[in-house]
C-alpha positions in Angstrom: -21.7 11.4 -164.5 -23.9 8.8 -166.3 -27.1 10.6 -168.5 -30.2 9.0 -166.3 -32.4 7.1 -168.5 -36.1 8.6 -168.4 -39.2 6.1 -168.5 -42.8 7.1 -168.3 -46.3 5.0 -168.6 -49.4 6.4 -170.2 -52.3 4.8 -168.8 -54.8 6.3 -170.4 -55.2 10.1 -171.7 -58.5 10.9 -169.8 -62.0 12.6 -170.6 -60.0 16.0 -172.0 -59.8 13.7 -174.8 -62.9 12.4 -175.3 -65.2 14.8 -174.5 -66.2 17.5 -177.1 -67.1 20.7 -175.4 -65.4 24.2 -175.9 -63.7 23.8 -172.5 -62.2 20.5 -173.5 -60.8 21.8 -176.9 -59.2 24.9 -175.3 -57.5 22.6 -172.6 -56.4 19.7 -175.1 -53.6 22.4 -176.7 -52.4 23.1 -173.2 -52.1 19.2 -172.2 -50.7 18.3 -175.5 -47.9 20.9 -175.1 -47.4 19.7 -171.4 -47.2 15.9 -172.9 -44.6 16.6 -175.7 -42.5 18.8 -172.9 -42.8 15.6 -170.6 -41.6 13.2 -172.7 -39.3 14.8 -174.5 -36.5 13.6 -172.4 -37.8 9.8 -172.7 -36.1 6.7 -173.5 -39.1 4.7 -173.5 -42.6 5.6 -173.0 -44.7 2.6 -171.9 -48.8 2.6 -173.6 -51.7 0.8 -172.5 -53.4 0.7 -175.1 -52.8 1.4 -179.3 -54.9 4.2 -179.4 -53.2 6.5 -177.2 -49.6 5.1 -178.6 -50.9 6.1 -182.1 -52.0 9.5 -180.7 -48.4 10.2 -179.3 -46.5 9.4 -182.3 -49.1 10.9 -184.8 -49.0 14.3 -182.7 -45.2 14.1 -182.5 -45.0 13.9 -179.0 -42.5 10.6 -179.2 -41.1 8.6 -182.0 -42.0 5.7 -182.9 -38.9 4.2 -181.9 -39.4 5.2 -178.0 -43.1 3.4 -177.8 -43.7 0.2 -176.4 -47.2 -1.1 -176.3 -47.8 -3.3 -172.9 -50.6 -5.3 -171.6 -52.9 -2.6 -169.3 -54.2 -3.2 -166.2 -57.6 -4.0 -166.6 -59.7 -6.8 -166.7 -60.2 -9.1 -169.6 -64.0 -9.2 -170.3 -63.7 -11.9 -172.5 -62.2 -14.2 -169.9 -63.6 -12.7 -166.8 -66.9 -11.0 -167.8 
């Protein structure tokens, strides 16, 4: 049987990551362990933006190799705003 090929999108890593308070900083380890779990089966993992792609192959979570940066789904401000 063929190994089934794994692909998963990060479309942005949320407030836990932003925000500073105890809380946050207690649930951060917990999400980062659940994120490197997740994708460690991945052939690709898709990024909206730089920032999080940076985050996930800083922390480990993916190589660099596995991370493609793609055009999000927002709205272009520049264009549109």
């Amino acid at each position: 049987m063929p190994k089934t090929k794994v692909f998963s999108t990060i479309t942005g890593m949320g407030s836990i990551y932003t925000s500073k308070g105890f809380k946050n900083v207690i649930l951060r380890s917990g999400v980062n362990l659940l994120y490197k779990i997740a994708c460690a089966r991945n052939s690709i993992v898709f990024f909206q933006n730089s920032i999080d792609q940076d985050f996930f192959i800083q922390n480990k979570f993916i190589p660099k190799e596995k991370a493609v940066l793609q055009n999000g789904t927002g709205v272009n401000l520049d264009r549109f705003g």
